[in-house]
Backbone as a chain_set.jsonl record, in Angstrom:
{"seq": "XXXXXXXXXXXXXXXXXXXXXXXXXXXXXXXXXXXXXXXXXXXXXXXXXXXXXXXXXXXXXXXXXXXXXXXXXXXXXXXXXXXXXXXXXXXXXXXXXXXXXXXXXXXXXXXXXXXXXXXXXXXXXXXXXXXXXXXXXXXXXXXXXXXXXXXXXXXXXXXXXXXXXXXXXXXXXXXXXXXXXXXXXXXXXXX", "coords": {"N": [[-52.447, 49.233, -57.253], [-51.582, 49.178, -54.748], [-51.814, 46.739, -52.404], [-51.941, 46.969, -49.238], [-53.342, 46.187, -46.708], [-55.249, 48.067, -43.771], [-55.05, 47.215, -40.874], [-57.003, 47.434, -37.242], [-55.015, 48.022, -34.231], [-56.166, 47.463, -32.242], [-57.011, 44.598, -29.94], [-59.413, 41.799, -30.806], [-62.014, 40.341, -28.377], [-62.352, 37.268, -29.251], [-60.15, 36.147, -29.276], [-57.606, 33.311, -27.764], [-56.603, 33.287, -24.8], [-53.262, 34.607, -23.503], [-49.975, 33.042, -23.18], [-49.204, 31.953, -20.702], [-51.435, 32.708, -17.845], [-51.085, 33.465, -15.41], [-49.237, 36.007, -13.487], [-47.274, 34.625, -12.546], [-46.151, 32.568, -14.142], [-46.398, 29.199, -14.09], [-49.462, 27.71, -14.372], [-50.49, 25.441, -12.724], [-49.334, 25.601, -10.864], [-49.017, 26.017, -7.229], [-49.492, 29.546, -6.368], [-49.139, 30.885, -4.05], [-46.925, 30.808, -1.086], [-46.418, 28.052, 1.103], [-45.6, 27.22, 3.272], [-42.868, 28.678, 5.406], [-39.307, 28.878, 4.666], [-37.641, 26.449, 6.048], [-35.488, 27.38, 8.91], [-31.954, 27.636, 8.872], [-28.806, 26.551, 9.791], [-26.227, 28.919, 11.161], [-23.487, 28.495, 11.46], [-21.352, 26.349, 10.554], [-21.554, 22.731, 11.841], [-19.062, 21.252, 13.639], [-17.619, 18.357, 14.319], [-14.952, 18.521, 16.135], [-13.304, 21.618, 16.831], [-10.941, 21.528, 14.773], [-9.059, 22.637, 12.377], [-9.057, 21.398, 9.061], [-6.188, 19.73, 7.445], [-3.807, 21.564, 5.371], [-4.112, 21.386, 2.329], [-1.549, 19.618, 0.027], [0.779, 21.553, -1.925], [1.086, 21.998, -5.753], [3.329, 20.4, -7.575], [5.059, 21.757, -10.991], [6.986, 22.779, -12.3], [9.741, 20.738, -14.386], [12.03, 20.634, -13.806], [11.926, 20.4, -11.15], [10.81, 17.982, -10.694], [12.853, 16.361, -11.584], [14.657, 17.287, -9.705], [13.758, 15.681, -7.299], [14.018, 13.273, -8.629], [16.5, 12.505, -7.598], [16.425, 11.621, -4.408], [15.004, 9.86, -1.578], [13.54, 6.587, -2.397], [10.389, 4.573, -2.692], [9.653, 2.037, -3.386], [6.996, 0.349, -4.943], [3.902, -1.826, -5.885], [1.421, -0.587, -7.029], [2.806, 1.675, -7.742], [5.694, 4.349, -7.805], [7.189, 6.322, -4.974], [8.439, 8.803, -4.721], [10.615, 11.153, -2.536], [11.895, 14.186, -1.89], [13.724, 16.324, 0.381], [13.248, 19.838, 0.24], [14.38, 21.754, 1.894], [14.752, 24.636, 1.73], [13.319, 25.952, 3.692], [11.015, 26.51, 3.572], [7.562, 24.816, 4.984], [5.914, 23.937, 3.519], [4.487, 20.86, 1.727], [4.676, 19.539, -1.323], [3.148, 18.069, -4.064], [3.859, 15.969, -7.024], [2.587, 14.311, -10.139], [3.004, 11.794, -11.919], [2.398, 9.607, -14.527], [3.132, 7.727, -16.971], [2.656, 7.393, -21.461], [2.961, 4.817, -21.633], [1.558, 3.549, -19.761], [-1.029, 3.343, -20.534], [-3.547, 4.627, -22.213], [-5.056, 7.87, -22.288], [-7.331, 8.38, -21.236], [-7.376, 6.379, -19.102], [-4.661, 7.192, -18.065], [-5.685, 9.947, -16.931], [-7.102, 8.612, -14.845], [-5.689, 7.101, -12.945], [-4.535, 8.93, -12.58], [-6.121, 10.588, -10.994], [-6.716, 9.49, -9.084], [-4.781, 8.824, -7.136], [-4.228, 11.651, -6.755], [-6.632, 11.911, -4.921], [-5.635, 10.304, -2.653], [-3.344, 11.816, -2.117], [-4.002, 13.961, -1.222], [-5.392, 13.159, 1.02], [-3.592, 11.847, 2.217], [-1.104, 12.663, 3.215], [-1.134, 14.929, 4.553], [-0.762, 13.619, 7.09], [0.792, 12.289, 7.235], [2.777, 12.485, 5.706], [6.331, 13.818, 4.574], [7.583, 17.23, 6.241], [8.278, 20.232, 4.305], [8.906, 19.124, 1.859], [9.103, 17.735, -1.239], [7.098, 15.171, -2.995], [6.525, 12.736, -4.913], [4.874, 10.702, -7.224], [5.002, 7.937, -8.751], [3.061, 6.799, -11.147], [2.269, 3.262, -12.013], [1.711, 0.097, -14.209], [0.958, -1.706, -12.728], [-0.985, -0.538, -10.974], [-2.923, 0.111, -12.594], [-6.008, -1.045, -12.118], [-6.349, -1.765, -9.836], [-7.255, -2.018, -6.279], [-8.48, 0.539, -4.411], [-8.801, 1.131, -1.747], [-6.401, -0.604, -1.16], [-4.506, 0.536, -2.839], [-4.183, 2.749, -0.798], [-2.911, 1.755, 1.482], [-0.937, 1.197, 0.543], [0.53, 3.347, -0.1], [0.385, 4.613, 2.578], [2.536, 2.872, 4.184], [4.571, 3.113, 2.175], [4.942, 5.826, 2.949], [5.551, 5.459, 5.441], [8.07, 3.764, 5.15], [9.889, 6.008, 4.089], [10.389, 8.036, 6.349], [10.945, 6.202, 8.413], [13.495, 5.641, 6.89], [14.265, 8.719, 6.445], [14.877, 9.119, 9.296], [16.809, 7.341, 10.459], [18.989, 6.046, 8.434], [20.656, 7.573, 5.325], [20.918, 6.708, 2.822], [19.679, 3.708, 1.069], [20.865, 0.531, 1.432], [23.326, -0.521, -1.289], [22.493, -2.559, -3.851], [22.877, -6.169, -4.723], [24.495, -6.227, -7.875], [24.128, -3.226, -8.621], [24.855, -0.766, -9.962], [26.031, 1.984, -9.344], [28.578, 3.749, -7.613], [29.848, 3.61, -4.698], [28.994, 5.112, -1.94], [30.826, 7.508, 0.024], [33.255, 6.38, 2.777], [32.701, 7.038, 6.386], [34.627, 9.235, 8.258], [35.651, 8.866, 11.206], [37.6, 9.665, 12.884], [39.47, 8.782, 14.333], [42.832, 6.983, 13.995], [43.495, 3.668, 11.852]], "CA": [[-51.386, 48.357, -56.885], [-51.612, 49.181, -53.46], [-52.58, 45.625, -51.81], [-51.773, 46.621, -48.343], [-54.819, 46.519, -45.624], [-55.17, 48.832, -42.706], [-55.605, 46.433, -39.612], [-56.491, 47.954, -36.313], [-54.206, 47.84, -33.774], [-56.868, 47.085, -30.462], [-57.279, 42.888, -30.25], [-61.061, 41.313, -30.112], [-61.881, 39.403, -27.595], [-62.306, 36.531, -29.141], [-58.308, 35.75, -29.39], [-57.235, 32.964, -27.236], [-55.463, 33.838, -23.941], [-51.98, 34.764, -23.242], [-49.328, 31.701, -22.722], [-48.925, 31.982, -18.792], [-52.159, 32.978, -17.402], [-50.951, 33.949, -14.388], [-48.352, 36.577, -13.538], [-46.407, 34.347, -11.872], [-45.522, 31.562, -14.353], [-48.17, 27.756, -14.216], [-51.236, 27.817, -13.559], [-50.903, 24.566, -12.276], [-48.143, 25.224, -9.152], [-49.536, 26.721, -6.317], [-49.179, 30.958, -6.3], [-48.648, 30.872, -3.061], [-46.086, 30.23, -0.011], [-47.172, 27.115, 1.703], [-44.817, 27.665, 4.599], [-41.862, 29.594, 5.364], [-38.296, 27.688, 4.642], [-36.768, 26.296, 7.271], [-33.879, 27.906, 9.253], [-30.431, 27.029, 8.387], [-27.642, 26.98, 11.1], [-25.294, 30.384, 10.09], [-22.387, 28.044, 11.271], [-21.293, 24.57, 10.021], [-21.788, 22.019, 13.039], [-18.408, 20.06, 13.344], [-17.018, 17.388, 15.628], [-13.858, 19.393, 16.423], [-12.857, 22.961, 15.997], [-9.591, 21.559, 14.245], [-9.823, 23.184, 11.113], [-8.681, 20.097, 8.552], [-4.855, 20.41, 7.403], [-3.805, 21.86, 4.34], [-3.844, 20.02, 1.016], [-0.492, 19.767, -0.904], [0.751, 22.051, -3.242], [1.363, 21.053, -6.751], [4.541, 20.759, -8.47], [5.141, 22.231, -11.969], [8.287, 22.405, -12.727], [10.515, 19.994, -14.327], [13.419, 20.47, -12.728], [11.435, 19.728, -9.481], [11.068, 16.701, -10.581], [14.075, 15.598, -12.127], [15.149, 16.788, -8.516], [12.997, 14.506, -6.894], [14.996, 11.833, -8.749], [17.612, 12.055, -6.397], [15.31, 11.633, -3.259], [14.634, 9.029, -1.034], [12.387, 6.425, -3.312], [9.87, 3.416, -2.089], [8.99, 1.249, -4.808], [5.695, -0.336, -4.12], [3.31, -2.835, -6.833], [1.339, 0.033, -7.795], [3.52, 3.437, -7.753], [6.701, 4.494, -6.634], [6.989, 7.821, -4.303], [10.449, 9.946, -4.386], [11.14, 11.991, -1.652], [13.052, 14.899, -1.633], [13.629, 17.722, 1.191], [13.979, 20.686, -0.49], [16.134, 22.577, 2.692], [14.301, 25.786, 1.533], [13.232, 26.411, 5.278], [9.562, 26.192, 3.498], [7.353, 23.513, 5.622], [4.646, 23.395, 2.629], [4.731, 20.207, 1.514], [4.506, 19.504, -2.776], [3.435, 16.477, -4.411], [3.923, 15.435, -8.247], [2.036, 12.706, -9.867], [3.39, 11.44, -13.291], [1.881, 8.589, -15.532], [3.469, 7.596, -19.129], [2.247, 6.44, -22.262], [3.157, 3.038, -21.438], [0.309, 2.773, -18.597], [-2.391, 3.474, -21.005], [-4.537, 5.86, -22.882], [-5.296, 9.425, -21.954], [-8.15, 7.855, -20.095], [-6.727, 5.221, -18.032], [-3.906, 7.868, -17.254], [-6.287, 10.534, -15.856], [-8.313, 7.809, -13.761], [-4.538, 7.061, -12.309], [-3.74, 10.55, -11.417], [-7.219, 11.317, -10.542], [-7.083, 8.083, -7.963], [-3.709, 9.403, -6.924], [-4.666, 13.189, -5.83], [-7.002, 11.974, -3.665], [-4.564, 9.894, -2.3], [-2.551, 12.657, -1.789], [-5.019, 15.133, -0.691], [-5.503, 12.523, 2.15], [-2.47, 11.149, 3.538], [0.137, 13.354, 3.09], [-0.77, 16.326, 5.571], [-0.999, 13.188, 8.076], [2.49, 11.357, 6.884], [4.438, 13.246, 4.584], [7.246, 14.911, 5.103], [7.329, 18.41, 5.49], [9.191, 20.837, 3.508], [9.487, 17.8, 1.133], [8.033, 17.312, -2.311], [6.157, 13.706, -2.896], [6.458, 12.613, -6.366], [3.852, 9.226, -6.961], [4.995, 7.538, -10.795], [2.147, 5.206, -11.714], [2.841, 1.701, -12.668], [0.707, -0.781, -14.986], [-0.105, -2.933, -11.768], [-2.059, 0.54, -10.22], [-4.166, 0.856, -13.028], [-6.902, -1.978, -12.022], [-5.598, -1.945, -8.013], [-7.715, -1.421, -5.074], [-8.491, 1.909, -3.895], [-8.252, 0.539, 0.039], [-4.518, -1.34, -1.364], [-3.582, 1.823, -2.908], [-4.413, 3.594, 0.254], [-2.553, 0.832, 2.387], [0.479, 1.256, 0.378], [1.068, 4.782, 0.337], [1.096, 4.549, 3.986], [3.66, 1.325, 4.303], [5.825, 3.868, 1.739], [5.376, 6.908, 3.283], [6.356, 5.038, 6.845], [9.043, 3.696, 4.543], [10.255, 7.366, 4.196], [9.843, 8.657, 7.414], [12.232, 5.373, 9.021], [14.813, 5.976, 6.87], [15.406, 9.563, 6.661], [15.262, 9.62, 10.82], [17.752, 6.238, 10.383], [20.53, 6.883, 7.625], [20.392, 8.651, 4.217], [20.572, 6.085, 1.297], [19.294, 2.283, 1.601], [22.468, -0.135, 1.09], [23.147, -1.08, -2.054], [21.814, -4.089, -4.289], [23.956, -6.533, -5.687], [24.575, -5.894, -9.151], [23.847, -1.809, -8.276], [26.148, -0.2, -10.572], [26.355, 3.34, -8.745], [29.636, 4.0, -6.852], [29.118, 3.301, -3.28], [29.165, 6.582, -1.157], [32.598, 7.31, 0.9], [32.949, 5.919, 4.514], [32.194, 8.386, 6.891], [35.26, 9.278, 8.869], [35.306, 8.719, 12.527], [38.283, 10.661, 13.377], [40.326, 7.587, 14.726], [43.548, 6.1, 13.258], [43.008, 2.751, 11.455]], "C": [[-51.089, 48.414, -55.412], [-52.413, 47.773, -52.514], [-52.157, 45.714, -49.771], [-52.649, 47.196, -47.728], [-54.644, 47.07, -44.495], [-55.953, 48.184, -41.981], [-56.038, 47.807, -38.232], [-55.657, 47.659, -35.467], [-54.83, 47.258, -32.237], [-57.027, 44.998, -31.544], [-58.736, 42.723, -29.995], [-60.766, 40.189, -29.18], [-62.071, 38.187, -27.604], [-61.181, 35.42, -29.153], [-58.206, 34.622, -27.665], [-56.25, 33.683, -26.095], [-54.2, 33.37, -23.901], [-51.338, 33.349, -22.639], [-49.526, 30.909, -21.16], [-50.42, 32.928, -18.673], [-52.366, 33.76, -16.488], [-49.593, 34.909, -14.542], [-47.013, 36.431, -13.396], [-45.789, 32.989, -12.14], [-47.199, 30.727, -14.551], [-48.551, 28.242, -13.877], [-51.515, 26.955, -12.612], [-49.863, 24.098, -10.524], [-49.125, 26.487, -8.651], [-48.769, 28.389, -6.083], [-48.929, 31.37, -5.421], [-47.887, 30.517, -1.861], [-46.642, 29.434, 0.831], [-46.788, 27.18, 3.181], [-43.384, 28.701, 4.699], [-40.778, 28.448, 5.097], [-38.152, 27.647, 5.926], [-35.752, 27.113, 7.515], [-32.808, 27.339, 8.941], [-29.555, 27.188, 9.559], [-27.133, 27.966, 10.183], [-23.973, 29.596, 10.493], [-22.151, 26.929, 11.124], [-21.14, 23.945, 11.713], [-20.812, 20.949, 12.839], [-18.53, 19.048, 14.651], [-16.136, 18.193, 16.883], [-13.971, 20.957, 15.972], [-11.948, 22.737, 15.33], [-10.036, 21.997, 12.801], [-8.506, 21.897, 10.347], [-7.157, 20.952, 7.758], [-5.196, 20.219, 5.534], [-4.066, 20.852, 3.369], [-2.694, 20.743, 0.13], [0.034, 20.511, -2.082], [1.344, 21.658, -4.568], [2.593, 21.176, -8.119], [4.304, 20.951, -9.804], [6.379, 22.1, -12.732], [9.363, 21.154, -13.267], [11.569, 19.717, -14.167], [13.357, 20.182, -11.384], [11.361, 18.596, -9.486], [12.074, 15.773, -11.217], [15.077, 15.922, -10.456], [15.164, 15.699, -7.665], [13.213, 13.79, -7.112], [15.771, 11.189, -8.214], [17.177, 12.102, -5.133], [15.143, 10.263, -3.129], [13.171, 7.982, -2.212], [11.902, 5.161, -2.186], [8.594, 3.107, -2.692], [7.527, 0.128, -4.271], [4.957, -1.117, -5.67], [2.569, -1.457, -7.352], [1.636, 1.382, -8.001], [4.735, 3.317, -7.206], [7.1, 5.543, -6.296], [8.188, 7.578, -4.292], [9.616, 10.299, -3.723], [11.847, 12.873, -1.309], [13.013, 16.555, -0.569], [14.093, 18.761, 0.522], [15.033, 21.689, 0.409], [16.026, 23.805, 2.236], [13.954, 26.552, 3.074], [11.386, 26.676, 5.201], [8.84, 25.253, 4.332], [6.385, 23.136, 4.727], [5.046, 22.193, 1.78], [4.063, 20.208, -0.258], [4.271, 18.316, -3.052], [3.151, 16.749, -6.239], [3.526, 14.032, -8.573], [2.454, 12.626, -11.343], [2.918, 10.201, -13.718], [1.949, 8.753, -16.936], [2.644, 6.938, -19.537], [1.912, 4.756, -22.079], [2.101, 2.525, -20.395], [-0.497, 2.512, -19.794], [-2.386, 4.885, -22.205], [-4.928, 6.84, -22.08], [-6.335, 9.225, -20.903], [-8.004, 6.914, -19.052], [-5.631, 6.409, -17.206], [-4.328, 8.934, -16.393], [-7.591, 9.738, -14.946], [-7.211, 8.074, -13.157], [-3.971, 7.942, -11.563], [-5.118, 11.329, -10.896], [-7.386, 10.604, -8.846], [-5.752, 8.729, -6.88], [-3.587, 10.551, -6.015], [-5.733, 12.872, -5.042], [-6.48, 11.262, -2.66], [-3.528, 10.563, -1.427], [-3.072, 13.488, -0.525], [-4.815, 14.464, 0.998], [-5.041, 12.151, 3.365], [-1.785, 11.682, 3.738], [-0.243, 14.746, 4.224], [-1.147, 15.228, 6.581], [0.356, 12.593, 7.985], [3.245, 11.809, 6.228], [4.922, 13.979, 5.239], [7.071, 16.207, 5.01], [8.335, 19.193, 4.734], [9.918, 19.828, 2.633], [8.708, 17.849, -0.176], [8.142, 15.924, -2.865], [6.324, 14.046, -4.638], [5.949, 11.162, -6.594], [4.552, 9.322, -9.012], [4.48, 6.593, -10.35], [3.003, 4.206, -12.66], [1.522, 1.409, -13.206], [0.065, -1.495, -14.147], [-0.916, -2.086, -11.646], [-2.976, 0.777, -11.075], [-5.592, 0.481, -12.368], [-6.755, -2.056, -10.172], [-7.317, -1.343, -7.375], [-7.519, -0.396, -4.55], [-7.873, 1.763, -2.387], [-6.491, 0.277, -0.163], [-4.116, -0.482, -1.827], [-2.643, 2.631, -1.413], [-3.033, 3.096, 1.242], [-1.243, 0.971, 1.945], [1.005, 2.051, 0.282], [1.77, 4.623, 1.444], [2.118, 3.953, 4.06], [4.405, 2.517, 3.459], [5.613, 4.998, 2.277], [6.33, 6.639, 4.747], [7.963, 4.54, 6.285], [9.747, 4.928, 4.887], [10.594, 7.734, 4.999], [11.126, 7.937, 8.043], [13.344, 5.763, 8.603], [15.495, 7.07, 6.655], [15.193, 9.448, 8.317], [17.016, 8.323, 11.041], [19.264, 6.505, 9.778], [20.116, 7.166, 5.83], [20.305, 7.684, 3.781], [20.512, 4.422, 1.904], [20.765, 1.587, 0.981], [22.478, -0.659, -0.408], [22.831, -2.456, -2.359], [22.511, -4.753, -4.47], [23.438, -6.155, -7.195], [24.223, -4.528, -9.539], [25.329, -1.434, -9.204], [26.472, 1.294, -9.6], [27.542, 2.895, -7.767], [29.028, 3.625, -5.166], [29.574, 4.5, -2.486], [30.487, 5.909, 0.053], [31.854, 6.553, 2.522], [33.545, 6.809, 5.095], [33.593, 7.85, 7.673], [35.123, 9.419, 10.164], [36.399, 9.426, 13.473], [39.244, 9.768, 14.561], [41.073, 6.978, 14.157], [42.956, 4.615, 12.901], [44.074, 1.666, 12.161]], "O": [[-50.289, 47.601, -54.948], [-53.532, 47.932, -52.024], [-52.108, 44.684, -49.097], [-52.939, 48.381, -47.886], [-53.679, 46.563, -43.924], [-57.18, 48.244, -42.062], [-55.49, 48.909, -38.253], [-55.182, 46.597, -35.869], [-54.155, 46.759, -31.337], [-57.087, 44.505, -32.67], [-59.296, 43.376, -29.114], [-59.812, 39.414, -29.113], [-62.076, 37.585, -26.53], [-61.297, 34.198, -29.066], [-58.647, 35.069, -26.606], [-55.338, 34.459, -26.381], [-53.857, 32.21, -24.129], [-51.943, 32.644, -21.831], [-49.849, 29.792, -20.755], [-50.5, 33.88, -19.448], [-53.292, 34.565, -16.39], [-48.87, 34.727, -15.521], [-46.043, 37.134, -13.68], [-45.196, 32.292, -11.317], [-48.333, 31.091, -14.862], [-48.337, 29.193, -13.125], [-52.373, 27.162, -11.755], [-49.735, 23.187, -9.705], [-49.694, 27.412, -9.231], [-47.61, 28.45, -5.671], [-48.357, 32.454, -5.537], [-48.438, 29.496, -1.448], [-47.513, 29.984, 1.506], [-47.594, 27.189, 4.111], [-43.133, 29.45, 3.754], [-41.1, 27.267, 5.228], [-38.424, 28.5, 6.77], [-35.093, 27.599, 6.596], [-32.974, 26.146, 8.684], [-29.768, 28.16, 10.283], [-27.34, 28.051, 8.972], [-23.055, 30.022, 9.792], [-22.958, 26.223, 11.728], [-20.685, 24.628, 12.63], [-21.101, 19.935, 12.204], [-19.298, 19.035, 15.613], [-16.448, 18.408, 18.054], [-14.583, 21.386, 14.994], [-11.608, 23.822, 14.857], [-11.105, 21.751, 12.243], [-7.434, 21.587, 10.866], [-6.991, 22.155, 7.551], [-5.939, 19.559, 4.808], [-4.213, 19.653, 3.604], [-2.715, 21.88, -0.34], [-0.259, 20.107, -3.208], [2.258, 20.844, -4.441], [2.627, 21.813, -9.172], [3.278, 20.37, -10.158], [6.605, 21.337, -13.672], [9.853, 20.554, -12.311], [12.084, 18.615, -14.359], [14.258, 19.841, -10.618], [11.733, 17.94, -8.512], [11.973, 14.547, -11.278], [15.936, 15.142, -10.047], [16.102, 14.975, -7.331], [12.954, 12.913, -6.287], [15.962, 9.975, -8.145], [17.83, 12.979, -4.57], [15.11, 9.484, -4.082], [12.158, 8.517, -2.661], [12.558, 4.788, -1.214], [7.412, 3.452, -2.682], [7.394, -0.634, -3.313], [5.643, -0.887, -6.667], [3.196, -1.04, -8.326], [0.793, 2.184, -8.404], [5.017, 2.484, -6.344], [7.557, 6.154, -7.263], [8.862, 6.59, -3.999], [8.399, 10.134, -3.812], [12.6, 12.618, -0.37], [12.395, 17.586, -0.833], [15.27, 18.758, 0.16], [16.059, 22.232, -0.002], [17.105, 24.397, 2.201], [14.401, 27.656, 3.385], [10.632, 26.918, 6.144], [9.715, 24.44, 4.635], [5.863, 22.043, 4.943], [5.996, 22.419, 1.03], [3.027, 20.843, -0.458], [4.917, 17.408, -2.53], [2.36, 17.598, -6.649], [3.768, 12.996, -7.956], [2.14, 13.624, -11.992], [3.206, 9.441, -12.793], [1.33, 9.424, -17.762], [1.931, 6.146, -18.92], [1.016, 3.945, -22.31], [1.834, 1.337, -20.213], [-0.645, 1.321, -20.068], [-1.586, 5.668, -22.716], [-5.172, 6.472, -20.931], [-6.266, 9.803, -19.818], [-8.799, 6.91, -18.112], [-5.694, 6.555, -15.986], [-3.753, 9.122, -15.321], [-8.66, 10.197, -14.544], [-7.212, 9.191, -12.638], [-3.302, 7.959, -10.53], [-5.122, 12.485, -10.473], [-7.943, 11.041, -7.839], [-6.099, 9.067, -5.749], [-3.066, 10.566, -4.9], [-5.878, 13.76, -4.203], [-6.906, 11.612, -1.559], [-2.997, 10.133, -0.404], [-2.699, 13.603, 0.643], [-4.273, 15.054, 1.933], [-5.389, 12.067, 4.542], [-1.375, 11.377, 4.858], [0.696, 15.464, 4.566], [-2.06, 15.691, 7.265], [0.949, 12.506, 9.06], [4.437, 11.506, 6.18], [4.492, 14.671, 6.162], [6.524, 16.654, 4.002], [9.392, 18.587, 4.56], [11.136, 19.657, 2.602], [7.499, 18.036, -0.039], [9.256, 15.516, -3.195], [6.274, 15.077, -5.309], [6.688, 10.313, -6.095], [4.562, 10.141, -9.93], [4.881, 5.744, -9.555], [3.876, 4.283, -13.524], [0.486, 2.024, -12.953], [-1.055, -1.957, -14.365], [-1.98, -2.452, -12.146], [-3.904, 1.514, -10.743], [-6.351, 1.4, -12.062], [-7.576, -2.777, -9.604], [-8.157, -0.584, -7.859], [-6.385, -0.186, -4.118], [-6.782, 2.166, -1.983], [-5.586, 0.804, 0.485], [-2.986, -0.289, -1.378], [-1.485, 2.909, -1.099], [-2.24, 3.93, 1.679], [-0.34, 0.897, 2.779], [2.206, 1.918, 0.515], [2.985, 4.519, 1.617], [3.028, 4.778, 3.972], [5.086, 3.12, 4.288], [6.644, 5.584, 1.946], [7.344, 7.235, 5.111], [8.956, 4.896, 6.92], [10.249, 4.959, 6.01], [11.724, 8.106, 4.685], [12.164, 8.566, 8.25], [14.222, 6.185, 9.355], [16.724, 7.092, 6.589], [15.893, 10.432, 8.56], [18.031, 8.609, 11.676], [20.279, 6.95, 10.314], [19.04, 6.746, 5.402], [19.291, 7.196, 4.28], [21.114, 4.004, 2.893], [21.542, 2.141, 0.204], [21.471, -1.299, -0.709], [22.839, -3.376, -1.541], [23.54, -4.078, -4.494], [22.294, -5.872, -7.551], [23.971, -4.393, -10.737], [26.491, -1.806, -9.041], [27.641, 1.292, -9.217], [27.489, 1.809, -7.189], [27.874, 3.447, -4.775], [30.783, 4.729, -2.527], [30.86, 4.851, 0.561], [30.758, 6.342, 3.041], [34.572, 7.38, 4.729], [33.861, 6.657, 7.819], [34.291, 10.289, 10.42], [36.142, 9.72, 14.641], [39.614, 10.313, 15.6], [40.509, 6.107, 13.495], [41.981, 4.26, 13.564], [43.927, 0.456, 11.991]]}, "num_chains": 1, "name": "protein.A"}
């Protein structure tokens, strides 16, 4: 009942050769260095030495942005940027990008905030305020918009921004503005 055969253990030579032939992989790429690589510069070759300005850090919080509610706003066709100084004595500037349900689908809303942060990335350490956090809410026009007309309208609202806090704090009211209308500033002169 013993059916098991005692092979040897050496191979004949008539066995097909080994997969790779060579030691070093194909057979059919060259085994040897044809030239040396090229050199590489060891330091990047700019224009400027300016080393490029930060990029924005990124709000979290929702109480940062329910701050940001009460902040300078400038409503534009596709987004509308708050503004708010936070008066921390920080100069790093924050930006928040929000897009609801109501734009879209999960995919339409991260094109929007994908289109957005570079947006950000871009303009804002050239125009934003500092020690300010930027808050962009997508609209339904911005889904389909021009990257360039995005671009174009940031700017136009960040210059927005910029005029009227150096100008005066809140834009005048609308008609039909329900909010109280802020006191009149005393001038320190009988009436």
């Amino acid at each position: 009942m013993n059916d098991e055969a005692h092979f040897s253990a050496e191979q004949s030579g008539s066995e097909a050769p080994s997969r790779f032939s060579r030691s070093h992989g194909d057979p059919w790429w060259p085994q040897h260095h044809a030239r040396p690589s090229c050199p590489r510069p060891q330091e990047p070759e700019r224009l400027s030495d300016l080393t490029p300005p930060a990029a924005p850090a990124i709000m979290g919080k929702r109480a940062d942005f329910l701050a940001a509610n009460r902040g300078r706003r400038a409503p534009m066709p596709g987004f509308v940027l708050l503004v708010r100084e936070r008066g921390d004595g920080d100069p790093a500037m924050r930006i928040g990008i929000t897009v609801t349900k109501k734009i879209g689908g999960a995919v339409i809303r991260n094109r929007m905030k994908r289109r957005f942060r570079v947006l950000a990335r871009e303009l804002l350490p050239v125009h934003g305020v500092a020690g300010a956090d930027h808050v962009l809410i997508g609209r339904a026009e911005g889904v389909e918009r021009d990257f360039a007309l995005l671009r174009g309208e940031l700017e136009k609202a960040l210059g927005k921004i910029l005029t009227r806090s150096e100008g005066q704090g809140r834009p005048p009211r609308r008609k039909g503005d329900s909010r109280p209308a802020p006191p009149a500033a005393k001038t320190g002169q009988p009436a």
